[in-house]
C-alpha positions in Angstrom: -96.7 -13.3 -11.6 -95.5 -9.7 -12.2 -98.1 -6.6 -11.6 -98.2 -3.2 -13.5 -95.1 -1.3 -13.1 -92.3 -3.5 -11.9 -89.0 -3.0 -12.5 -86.4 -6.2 -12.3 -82.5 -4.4 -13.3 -79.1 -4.1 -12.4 -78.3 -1.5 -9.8 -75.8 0.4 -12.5 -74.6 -0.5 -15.5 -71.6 0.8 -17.5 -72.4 1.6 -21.4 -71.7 -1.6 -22.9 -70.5 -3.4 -20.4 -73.3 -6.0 -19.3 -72.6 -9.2 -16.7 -75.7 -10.9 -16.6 -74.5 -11.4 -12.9 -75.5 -7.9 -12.3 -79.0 -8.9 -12.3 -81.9 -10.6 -9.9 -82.6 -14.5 -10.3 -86.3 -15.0 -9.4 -87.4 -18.3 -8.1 -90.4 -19.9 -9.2 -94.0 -19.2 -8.1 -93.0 -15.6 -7.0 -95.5 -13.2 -7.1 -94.8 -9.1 -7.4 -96.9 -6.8 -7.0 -97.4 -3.1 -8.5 -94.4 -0.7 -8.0 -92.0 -2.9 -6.6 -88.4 -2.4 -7.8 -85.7 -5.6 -8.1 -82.3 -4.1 -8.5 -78.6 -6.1 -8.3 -77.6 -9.5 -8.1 -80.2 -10.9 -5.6 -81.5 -13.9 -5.6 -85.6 -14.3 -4.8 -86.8 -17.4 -3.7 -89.0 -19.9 -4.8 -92.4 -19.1 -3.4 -91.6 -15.4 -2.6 -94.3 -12.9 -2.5 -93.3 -8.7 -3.1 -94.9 -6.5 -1.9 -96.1 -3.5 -3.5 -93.7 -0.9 -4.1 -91.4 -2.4 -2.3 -87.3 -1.6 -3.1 -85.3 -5.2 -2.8 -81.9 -4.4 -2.6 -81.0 -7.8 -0.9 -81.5 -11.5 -0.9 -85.3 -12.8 -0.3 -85.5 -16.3 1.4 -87.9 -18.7 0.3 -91.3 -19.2 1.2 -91.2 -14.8 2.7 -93.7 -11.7 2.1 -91.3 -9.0 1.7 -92.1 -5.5 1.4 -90.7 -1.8 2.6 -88.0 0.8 1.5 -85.7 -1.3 1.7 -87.5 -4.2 1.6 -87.7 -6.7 4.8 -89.0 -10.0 5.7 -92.4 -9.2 7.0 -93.5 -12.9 7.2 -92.9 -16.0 6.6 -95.2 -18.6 5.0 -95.8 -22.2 5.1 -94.0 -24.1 2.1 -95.8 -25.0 -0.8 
């Protein structure tokens, strides 16, 4: 589930030269909220909740609420 205003993107890009390995996977059941920005080749895990506004510039573990400039693990949940 994406909010208003999200932006999910490579960190930089060269004019015509796009690797799709530049860019976030996102794992199932995420949810992320208003604001938040997704940039580089991290990997969100299933069950991941982002917090609004929040800037995730590395790896989110499964089953985490994430949220900050830079983002951070700010708990962990119980698996689904």
């Amino acid at each position: 589930m994406f909010f208003q205003n999200v932006t999910i993107g490579a960190k930089s890009c060269e004019e015509g030269n796009y690797d799709p390995k530049n860019y976030p996977i996102i794992g199932d059941n995420v949810i992320i909220y208003a604001g938040a920005v997704i940039a580089g080749p991290v990997k969100i895990g299933n069950n991941a909740i982002i917090g609004a506004n929040a800037v995730v510039i590395d790896d989110v573990p499964e089953n985490c609420v994430v949220g900050g400039i830079p983002a951070r693990i700010i708990k962990k949940t119980a698996s689904s």
